[in-house]
DODO-57427 format. One record per atom (N, C-alpha, C, CB): chain; residue number from 1; atom name; residue in three letters; x, y, z. Coordinates in pm, whole numbers. Glycine has a CB too. Layout:
N
mol, seq, atom, type, c1, c2, c3
A, NUM, CA, Ala, X, Y, Z
...
END
This chain:
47
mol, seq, atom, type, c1, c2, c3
A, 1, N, Unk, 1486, 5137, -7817
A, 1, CA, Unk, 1559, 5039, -7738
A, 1, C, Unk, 1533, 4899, -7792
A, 1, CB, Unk, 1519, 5048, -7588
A, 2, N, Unk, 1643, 4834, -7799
A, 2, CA, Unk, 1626, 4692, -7849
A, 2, C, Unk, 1589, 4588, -7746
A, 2, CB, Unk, 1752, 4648, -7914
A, 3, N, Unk, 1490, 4465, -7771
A, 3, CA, Unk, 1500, 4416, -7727
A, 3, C, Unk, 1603, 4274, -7678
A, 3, CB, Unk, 1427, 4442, -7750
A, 4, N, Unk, 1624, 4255, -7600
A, 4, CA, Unk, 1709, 4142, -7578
A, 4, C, Unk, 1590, 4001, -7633
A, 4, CB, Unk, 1768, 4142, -7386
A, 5, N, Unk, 1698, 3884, -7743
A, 5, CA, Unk, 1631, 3745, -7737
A, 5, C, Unk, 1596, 3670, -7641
A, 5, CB, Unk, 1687, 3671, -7787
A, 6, N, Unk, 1479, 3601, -7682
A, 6, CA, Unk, 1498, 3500, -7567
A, 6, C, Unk, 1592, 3400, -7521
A, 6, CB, Unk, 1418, 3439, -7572
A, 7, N, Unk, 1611, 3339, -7599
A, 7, CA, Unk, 1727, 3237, -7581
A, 7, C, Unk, 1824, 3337, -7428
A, 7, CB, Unk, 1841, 3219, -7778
A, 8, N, Unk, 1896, 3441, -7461
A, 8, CA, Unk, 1971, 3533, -7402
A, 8, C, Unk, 1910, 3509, -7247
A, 8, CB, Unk, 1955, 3688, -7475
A, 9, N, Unk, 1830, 3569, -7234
A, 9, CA, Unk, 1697, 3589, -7100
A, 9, C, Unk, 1704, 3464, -7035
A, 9, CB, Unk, 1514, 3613, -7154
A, 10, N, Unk, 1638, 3367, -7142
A, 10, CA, Unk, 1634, 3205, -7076
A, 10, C, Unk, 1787, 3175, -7016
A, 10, CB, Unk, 1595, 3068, -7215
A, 11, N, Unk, 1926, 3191, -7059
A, 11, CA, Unk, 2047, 3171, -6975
A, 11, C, Unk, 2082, 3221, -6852
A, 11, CB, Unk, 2137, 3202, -7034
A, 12, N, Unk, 2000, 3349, -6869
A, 12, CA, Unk, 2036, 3431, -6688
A, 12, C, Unk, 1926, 3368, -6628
A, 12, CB, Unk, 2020, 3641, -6657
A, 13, N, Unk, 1829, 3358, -6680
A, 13, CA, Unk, 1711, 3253, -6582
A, 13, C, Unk, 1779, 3137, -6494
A, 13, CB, Unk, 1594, 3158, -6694
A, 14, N, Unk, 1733, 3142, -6336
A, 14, CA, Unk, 1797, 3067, -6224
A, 14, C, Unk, 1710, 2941, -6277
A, 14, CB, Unk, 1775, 3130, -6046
A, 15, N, Unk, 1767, 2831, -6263
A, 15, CA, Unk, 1699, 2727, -6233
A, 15, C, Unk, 1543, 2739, -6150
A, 15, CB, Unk, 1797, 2657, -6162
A, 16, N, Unk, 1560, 2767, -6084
A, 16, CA, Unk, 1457, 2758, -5982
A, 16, C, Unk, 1346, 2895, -6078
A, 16, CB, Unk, 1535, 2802, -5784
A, 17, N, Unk, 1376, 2963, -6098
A, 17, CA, Unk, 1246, 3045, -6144
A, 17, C, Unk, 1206, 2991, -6275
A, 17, CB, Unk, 1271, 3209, -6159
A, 18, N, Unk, 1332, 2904, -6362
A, 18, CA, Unk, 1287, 2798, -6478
A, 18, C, Unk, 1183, 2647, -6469
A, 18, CB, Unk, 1425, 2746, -6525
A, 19, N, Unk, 1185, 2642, -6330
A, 19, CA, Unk, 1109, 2509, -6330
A, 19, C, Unk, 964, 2612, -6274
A, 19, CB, Unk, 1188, 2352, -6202
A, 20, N, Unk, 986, 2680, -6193
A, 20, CA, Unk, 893, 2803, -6158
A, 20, C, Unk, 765, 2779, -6250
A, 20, CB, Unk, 971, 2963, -6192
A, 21, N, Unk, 870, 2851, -6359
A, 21, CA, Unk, 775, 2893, -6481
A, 21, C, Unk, 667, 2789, -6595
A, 21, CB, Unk, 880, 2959, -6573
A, 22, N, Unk, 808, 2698, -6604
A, 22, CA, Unk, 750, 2585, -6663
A, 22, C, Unk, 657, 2524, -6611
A, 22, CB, Unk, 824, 2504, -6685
A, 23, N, Unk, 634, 2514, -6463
A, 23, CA, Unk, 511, 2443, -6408
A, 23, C, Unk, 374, 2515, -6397
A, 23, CB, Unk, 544, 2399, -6276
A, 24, N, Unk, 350, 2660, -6436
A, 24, CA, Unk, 296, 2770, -6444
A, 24, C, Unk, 222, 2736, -6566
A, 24, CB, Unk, 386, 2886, -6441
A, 25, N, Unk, 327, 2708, -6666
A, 25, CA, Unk, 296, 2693, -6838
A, 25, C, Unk, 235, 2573, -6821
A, 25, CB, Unk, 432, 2686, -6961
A, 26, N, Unk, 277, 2454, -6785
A, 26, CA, Unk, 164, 2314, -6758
A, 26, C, Unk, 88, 2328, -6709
A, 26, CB, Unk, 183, 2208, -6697
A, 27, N, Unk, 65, 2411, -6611
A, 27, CA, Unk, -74, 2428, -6534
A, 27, C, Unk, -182, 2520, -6632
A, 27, CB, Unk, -42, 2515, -6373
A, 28, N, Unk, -134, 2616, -6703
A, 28, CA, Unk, -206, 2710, -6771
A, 28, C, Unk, -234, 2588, -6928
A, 28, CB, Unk, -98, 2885, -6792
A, 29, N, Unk, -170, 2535, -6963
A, 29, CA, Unk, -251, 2448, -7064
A, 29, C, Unk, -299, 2372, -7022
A, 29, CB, Unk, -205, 2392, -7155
A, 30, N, Unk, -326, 2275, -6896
A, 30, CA, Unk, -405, 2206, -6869
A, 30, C, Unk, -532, 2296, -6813
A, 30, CB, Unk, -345, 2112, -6790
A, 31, N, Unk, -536, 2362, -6798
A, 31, CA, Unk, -647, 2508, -6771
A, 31, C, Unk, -732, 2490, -6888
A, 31, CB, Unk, -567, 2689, -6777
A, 32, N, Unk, -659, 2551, -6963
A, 32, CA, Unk, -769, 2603, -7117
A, 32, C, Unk, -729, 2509, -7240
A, 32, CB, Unk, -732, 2798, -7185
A, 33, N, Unk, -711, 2345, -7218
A, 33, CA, Unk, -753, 2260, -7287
A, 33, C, Unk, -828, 2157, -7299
A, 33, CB, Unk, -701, 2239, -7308
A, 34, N, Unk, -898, 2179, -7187
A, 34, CA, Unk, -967, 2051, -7181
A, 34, C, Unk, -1097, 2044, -7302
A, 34, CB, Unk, -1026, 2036, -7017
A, 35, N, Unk, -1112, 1918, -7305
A, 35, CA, Unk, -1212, 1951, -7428
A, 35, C, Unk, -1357, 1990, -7420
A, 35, CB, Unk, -1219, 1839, -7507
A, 36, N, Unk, -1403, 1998, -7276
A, 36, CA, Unk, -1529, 2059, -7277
A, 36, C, Unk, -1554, 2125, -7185
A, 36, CB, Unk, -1620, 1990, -7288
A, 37, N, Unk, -1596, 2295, -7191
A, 37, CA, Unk, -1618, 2338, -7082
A, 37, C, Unk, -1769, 2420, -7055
A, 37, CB, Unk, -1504, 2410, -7062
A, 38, N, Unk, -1835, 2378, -6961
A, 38, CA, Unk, -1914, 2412, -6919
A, 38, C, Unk, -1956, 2524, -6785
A, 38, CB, Unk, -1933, 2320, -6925
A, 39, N, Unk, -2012, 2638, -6837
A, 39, CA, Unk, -2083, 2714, -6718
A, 39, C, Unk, -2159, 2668, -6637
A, 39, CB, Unk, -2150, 2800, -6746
A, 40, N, Unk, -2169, 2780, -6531
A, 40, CA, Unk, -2265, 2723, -6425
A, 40, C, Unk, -2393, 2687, -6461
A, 40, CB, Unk, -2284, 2810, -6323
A, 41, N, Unk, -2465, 2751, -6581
A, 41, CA, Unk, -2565, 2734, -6592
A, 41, C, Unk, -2567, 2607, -6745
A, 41, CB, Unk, -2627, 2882, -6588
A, 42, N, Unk, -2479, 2524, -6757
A, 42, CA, Unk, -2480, 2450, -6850
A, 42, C, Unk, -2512, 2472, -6965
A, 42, CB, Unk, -2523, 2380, -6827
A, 43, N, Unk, -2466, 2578, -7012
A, 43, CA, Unk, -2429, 2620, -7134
A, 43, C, Unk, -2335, 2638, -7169
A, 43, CB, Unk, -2463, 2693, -7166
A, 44, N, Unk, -2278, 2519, -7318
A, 44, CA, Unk, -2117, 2458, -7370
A, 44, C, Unk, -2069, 2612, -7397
A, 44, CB, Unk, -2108, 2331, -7546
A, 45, N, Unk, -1936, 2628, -7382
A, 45, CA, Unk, -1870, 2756, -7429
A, 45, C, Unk, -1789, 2697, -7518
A, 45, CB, Unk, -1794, 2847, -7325
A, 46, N, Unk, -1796, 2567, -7565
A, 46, CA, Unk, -1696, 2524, -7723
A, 46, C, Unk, -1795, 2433, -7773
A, 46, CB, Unk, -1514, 2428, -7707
A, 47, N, Unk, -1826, 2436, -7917
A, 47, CA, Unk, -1878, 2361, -7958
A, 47, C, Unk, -1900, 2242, -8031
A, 47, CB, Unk, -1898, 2399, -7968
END
């Protein structure tokens, strides 16, 4: 079975589940970019 493109997918996408998503995707890179992250026990997990 083939898959369908994205582009294709992204046009039947409602508005509303497009801003949905996109604010999902900003939230998830502001998640796992910050530049330093620290455990509870203060030990860097990037170095």
């Amino acid at each position: 079975m083939k898959t369908k493109p994205f582009s294709e997918l992204r046009k039947r996408m409602t508005p509303e589940r497009r801003a949905k998503n996109e604010a999902r995707a900003q939230l998830m890179l502001s998640v796992f970019h910050k530049p330093k992250v620290e455990t509870r026990h203060g030990a860097s997990l990037h170095k």
